[in-house]
C-alpha positions in Angstrom: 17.8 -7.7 -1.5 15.4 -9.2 -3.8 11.9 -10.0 -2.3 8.2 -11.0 -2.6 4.7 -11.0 -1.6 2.7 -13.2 0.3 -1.3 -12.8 -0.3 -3.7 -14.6 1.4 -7.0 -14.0 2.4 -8.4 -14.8 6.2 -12.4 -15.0 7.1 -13.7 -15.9 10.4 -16.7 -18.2 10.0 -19.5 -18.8 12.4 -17.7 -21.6 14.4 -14.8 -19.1 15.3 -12.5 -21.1 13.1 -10.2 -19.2 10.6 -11.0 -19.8 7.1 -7.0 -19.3 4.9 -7.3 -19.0 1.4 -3.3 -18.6 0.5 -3.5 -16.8 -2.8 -0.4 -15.9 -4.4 3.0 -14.9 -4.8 3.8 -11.8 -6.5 7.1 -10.1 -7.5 5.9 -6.3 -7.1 3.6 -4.3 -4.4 2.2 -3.4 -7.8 1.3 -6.7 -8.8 -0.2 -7.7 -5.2 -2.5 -4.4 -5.3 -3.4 -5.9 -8.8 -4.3 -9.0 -7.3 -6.6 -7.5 -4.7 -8.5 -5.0 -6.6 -9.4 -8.4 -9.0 -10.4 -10.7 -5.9 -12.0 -8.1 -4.1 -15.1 -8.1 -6.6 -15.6 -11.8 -6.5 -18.1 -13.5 -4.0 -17.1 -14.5 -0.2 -13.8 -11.5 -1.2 -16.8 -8.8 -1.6 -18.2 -9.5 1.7 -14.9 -9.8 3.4 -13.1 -7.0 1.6 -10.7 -6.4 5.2 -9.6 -10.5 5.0 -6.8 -9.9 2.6 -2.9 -10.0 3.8 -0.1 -8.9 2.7 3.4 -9.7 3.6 6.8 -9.2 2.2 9.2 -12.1 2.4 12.9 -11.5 1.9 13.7 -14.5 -0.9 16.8 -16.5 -0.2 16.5 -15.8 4.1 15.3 -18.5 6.6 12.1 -16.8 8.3 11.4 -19.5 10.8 15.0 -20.1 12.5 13.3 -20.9 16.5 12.9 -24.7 16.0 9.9 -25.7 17.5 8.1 -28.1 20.2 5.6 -30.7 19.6 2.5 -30.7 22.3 2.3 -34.1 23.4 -1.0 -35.6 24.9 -3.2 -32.4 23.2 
């Protein structure tokens, strides 16, 4: 089964929130290890070189199939 991969890169700031950066899409592990060793030289990356993510995604496959509740009154 064909897939692909997912990177993104997640910092923790001062405040405790989680700062996302989605990145890509890639068609190879190859590709997303090619990503990385580019982005990890830039600035914010260099200082956070553990923040990058990986996953593999299975294309043409639902990955969320649990439905899901809306809080109300949060």
């Amino acid at each position: 089964m064909a897939s692909v991969f997912v990177l993104q890169h997640v910092h923790a700031r001062e405040d405790g929130v989680e700062d996302v950066k989605f990145i890509g899409v890639y068609s190879s592990r190859e590709k997303v290890d090619a990503a990385v060793a580019r982005l990890a030289r830039l600035p914010g990356f260099a200082e956070a070189p553990k923040g990058f993510h990986i996953d593999e995604y299975c294309v043409d496959q639902d990955h969320w199939v649990e439905g899901y509740v809306v809080a109300v009154g949060a």
